[in-house]
BAMIVEX-116961 format. One line per 2 residues: number of its first residue (from 1); their letters; for each residue y, z, x of C-alpha. Coordinates in steps of 0.05 Angstrom, whole numbers, plus 5000, padded with zeros to 4 digits. Layout:
N
NUM = a = Y/Z/X ~ ... $
//
This chain:
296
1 = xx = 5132/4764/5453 ~ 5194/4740/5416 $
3 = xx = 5249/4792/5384 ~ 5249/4797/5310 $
5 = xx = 5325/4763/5316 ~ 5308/4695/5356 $
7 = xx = 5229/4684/5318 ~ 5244/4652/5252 $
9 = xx = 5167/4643/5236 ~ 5164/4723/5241 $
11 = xx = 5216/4724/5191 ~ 5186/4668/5145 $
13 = xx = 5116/4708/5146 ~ 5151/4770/5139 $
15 = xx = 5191/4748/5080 ~ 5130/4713/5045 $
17 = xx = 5089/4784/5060 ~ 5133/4820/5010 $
19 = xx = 5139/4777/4964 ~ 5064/4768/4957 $
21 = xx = 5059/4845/4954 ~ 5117/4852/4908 $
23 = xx = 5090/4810/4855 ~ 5022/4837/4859 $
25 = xx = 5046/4904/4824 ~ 5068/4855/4773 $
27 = xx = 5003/4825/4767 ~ 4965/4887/4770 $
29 = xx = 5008/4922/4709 ~ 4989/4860/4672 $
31 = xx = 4920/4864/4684 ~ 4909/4932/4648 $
33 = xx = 4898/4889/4588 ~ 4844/4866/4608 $
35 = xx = 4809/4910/4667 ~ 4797/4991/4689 $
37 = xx = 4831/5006/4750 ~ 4759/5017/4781 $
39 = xx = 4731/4954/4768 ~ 4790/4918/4786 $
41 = xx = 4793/4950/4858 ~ 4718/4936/4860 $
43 = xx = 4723/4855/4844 ~ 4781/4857/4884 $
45 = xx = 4746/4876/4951 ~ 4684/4842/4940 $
47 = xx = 4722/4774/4931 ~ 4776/4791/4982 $
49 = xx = 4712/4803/5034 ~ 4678/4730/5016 $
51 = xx = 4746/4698/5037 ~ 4748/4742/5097 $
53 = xx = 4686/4740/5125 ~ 4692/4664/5116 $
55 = xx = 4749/4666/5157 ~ 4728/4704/5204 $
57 = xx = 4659/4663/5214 ~ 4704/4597/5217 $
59 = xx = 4747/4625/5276 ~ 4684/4646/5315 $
61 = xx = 4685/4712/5306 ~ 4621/4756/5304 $
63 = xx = 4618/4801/5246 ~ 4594/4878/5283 $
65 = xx = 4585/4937/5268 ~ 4654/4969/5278 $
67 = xx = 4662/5053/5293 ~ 4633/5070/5233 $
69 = xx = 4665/5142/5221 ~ 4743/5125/5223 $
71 = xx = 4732/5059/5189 ~ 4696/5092/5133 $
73 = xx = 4748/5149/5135 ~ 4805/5093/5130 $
75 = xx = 4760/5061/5073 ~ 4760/5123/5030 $
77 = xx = 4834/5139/5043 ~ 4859/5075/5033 $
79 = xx = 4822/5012/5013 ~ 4790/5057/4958 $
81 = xx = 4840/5115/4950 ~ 4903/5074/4949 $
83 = xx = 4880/5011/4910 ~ 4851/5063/4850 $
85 = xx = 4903/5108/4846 ~ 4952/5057/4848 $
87 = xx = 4920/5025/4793 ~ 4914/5085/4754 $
89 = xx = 4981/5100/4752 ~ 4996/5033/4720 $
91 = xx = 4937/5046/4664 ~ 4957/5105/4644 $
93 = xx = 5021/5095/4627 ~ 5062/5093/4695 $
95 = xx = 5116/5043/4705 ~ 5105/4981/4761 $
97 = xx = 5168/5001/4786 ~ 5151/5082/4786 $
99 = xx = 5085/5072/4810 ~ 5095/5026/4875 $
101 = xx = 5156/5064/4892 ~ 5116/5137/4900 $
103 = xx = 5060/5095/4929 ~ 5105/5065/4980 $
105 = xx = 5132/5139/4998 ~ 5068/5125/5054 $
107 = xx = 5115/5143/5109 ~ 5127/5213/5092 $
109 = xx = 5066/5230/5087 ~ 5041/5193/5151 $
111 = xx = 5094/5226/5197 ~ 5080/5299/5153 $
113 = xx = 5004/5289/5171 ~ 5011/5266/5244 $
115 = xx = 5045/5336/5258 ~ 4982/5368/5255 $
117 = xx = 4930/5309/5269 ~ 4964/5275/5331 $
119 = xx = 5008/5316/5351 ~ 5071/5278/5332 $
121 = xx = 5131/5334/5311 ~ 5178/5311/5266 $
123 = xx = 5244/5304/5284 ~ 5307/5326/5253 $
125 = xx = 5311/5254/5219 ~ 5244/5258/5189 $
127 = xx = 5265/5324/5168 ~ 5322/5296/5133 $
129 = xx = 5287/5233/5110 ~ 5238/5292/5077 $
131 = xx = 5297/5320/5037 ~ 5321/5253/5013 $
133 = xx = 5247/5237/4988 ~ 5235/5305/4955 $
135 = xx = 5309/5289/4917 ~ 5290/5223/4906 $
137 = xx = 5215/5236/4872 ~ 5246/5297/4834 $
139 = xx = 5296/5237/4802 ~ 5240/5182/4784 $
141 = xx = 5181/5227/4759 ~ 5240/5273/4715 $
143 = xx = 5191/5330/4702 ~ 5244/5343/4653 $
145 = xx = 5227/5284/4607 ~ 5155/5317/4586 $
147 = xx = 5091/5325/4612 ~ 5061/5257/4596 $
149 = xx = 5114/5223/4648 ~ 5090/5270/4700 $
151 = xx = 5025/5257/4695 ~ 5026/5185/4684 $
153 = xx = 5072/5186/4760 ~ 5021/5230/4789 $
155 = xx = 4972/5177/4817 ~ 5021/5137/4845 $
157 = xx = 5049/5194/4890 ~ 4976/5215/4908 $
159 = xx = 4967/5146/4931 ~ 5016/5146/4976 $
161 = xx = 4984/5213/5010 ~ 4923/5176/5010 $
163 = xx = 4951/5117/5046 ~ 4987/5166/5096 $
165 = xx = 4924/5189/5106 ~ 4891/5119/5123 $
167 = xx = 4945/5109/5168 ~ 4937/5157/5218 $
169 = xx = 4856/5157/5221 ~ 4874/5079/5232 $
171 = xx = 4929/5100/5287 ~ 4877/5145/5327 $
173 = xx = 4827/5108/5325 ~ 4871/5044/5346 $
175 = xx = 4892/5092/5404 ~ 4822/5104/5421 $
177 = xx = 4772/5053/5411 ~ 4817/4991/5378 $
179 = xx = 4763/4947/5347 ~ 4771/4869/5330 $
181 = xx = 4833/4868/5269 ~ 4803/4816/5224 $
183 = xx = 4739/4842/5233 ~ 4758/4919/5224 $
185 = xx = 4792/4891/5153 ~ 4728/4855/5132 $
187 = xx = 4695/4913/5137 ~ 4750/4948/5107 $
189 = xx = 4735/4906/5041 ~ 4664/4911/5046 $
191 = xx = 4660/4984/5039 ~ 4712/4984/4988 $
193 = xx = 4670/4950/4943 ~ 4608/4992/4959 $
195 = xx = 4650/5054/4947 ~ 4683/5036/4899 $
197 = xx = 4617/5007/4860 ~ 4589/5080/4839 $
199 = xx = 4662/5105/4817 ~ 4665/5038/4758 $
201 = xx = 4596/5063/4733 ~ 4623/5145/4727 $
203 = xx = 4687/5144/4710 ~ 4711/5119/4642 $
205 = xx = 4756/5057/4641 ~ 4771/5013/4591 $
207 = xx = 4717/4962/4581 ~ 4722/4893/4625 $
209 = xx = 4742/4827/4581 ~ 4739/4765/4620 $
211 = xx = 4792/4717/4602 ~ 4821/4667/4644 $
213 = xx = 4880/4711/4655 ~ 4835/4763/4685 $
215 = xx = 4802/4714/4737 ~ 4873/4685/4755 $
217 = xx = 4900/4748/4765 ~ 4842/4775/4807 $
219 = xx = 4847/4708/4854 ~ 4919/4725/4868 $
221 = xx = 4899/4801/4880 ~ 4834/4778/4926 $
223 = xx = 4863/4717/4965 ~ 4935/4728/4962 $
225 = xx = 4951/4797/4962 ~ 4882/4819/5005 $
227 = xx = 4863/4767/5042 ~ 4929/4723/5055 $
229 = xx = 4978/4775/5051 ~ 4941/4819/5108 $
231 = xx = 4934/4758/5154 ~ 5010/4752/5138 $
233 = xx = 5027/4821/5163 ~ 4980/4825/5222 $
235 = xx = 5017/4759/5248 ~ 5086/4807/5239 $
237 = xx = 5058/4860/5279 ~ 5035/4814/5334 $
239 = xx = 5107/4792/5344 ~ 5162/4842/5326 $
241 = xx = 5156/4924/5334 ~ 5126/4975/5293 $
243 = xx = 5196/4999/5277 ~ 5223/4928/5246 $
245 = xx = 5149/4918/5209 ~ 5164/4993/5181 $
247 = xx = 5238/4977/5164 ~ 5208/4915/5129 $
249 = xx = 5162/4939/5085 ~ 5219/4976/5042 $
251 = xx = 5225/4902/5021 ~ 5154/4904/4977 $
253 = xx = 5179/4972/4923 ~ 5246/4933/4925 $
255 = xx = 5230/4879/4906 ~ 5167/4909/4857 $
257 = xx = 5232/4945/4823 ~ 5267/4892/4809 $
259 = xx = 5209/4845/4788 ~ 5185/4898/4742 $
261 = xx = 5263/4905/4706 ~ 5260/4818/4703 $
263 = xx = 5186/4810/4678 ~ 5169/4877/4646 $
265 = xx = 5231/4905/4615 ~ 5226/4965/4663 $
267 = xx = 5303/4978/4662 ~ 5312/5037/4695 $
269 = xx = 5363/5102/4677 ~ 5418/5130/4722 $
271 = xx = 5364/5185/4741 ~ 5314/5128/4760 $
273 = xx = 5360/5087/4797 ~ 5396/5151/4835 $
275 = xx = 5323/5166/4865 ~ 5300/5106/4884 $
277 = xx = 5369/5107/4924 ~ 5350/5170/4953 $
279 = xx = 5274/5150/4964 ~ 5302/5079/4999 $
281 = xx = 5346/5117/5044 ~ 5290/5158/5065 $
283 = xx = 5252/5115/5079 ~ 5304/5080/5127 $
285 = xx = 5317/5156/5162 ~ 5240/5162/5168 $
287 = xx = 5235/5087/5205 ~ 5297/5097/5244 $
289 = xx = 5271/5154/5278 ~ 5219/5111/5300 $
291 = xx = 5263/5089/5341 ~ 5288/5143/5385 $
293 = xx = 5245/5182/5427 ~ 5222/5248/5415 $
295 = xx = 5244/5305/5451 ~ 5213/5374/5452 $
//
């Protein structure tokens, strides 16, 4: 396997990862205008899963049965839970920039979680990533600017628990019984449609106008940002450590930040800006202590 330093075609998939993710916050705050957050998780999977599964049947790969209890686990916490919430955030009211930064606070709640689940005890970087994150989210949700703020932050933050979530069920059972990738995320799709199918009949959401703006903005959101951009990142994993792909990902609520200031007028304050500072340099503490062992 190559280092992250001498593989240039890690770094070019890397790169284009991000900014496929980056720009799909974009596209998903501009698609309240035209979808609920339910459907649009729901068309989302069951498209992303047709391009899947025909890329998985084109590679000769059999499409089984994977272990159904952590993959349906993984499906509730994050193909459903994440997407949604996500989404919600951005319906309600929640800034693109707001919303994929709390969502992308995943790695506190992973390593918080894994305490208790696999056994992992934080160290004394995690616990100082954990006070720069609690800073940093007390600084971008500003309880002190009302209510409605809070509220309209809310999702996004209990996305990222829910991602946490999916990522250690997907760690243990990777530890215990790893199944085929492409065909565990096929699957992954597949239920999120079927769960997320009874959720756009009973909850209210803003009623579904198809335009062409809405199709082209669920094809970027299926084949890009599902389909694509998780091919993109399993082909980082393969070739650089967990720890780089970790310290990489900070790239996608960058970048979402900054696209959200260009294209949406989301300028943010001096309160704003000062914790996503704090919330970045977290989440650097929180991947650097990936790399250093632990020690009881």
């Amino acid at each position: 396997m190559s280092s992250t330093r001498n593989d240039p075609v890690a770094l070019m998939l890397m790169g284009f990862a991000i900014v496929v993710w980056g720009f799909s916050w974009i596209v998903m705050k501009y698609m309240t205008a035209w979808i609920g957050p339910f459907d649009l998780v729901f068309w989302r999977c069951v498209l992303a899963f047709v391009v899947l599964l025909g890329i998985q049947l084109s590679v000769g790969q059999p499409f089984h049965v994977p272990p159904m209890g952590p993959t349906v686990a993984v499906a509730v916490l994050q193909t459903v839970g994440f997407q949604a919430l996500g989404q919600l955030g951005l319906t309600i009211g929640g800034g693109a920039g707001q919303v994929v930064l709390l969502a992308y606070t995943m790695p506190f709640w992973a390593a918080a979680i894994a305490w208790p689940v696999l056994g992992e005890r934080p160290t004394r970087l995690h616990m100082l990533a954990f006070a720069l994150a609690a800073a940093g989210l007390l600084l971008v949700i500003a309880p002190w600017k009302g209510m409605g703020n809070v509220l309209a932050l809310i999702p996004g933050l209990a996305a990222g628990l829910c991602w946490g979530g999916g990522v250690v069920v997907s760690k243990k059972l990777f530890q215990e019984r790893p199944p085929a990738m492409l065909n565990f995320i096929t699957w992954q799709m597949l239920l999120g449609s079927l769960l997320c199918l009874p959720l756009t009949w009973a909850l209210p959401q803003r009623p579904l106008v198809w335009s062409v703006e809405l199709i082209m903005g669920l094809a970027y959101m299926a084949v890009l940002a599902s389909a694509l951009g998780w091919w993109l990142w399993l082909s980082v994993v393969r070739r650089v450590s967990v720890a780089v792909v970790g310290m990489s990902s900070l790239g996608v609520p960058v970048l979402a930040v900054i696209l959200a200031w260009l294209l949406l007028g989301e300028e943010p304050d001096a309160a704003t800006l000062a914790g996503i500072g704090c919330i970045v340099l977290g989440l650097v503490t929180v991947n650097l202590a990936a790399l250093r062992p632990v020690r009881d």
